[in-house]
C-alpha positions as CSV (number, residue, x, y, z in Angstrom):
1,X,0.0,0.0,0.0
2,X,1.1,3.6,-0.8
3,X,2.4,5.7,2.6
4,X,1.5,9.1,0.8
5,X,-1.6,10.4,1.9
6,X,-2.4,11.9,-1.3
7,X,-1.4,11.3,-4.9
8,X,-0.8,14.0,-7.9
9,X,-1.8,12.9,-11.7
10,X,-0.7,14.5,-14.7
11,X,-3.4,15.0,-17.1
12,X,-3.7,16.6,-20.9
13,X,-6.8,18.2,-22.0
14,X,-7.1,19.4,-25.4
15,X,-7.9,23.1,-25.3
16,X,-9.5,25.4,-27.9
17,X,-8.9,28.6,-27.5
18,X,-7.2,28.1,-24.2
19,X,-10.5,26.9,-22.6
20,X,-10.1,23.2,-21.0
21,X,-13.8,23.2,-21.8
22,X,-16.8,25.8,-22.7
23,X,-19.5,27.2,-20.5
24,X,-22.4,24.9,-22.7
25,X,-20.2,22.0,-22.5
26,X,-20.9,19.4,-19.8
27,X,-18.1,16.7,-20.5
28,X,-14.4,16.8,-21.8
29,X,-11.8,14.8,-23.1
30,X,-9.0,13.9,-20.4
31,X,-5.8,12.2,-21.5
32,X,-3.0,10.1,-19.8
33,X,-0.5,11.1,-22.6
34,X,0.3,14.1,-24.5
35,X,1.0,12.1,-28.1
36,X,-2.8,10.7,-27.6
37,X,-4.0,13.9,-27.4
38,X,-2.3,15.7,-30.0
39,X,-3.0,13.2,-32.5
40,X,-6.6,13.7,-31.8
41,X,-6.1,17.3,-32.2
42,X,-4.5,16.3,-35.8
43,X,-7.1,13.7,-37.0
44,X,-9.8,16.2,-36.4
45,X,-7.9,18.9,-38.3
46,X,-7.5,16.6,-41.3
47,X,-11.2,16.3,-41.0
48,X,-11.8,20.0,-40.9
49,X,-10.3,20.7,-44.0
50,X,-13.6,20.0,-46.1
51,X,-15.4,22.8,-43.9
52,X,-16.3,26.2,-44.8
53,X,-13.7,28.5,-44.3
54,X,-15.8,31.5,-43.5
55,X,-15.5,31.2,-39.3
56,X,-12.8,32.0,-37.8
57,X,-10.4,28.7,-37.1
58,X,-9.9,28.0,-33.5
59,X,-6.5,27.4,-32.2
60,X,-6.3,24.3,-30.5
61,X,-3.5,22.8,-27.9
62,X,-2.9,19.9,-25.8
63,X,-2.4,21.5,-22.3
64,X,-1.2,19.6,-18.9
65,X,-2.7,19.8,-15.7
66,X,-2.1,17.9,-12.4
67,X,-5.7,16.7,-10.6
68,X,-5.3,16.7,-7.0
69,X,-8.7,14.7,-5.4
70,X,-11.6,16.5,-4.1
71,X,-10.4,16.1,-0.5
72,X,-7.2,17.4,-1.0
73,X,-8.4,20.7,-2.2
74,X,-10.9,20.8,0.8
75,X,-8.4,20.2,3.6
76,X,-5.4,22.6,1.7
77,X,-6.3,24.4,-1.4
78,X,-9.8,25.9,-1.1
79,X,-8.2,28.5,0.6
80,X,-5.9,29.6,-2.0
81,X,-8.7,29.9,-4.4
């Protein structure tokens, strides 16, 4: 069994705009390595190139973040935010 009380996890999200995720979106993407998510981000650009090009193109990115559990941010973090 693991002594530490609490574990840190590494996660990539890919971001558009900078925005892990959009007010009217309920659910995201969440990735264990950054080549997944990057080639995700390039199979849906391949896919994009038969769309309009009238809008503006978003920029997208892989981005990492470290989840900490729910409790952890109670009993230490909250604070800070």
């Amino acid at each position: 069994m693991d002594s530490k009380k609490y574990r840190f996890r590494k996660m990539f999200f890919q971001c558009t705009n900078k925005k892990v995720i959009e007010a009217n979106v309920r659910m995201t993407n969440a990735y264990q390595h950054r080549e997944d998510a990057e080639q995700n981000i390039f199979d849906r650009a391949i896919r994009k190139e038969w769309e309009p090009k009238d809008k503006p193109v978003p920029v997208e990115t892989v981005e990492g973040f470290y989840l900490v559990h729910e409790s952890l941010f109670e009993e230490i973090l909250k604070k800070h935010t």
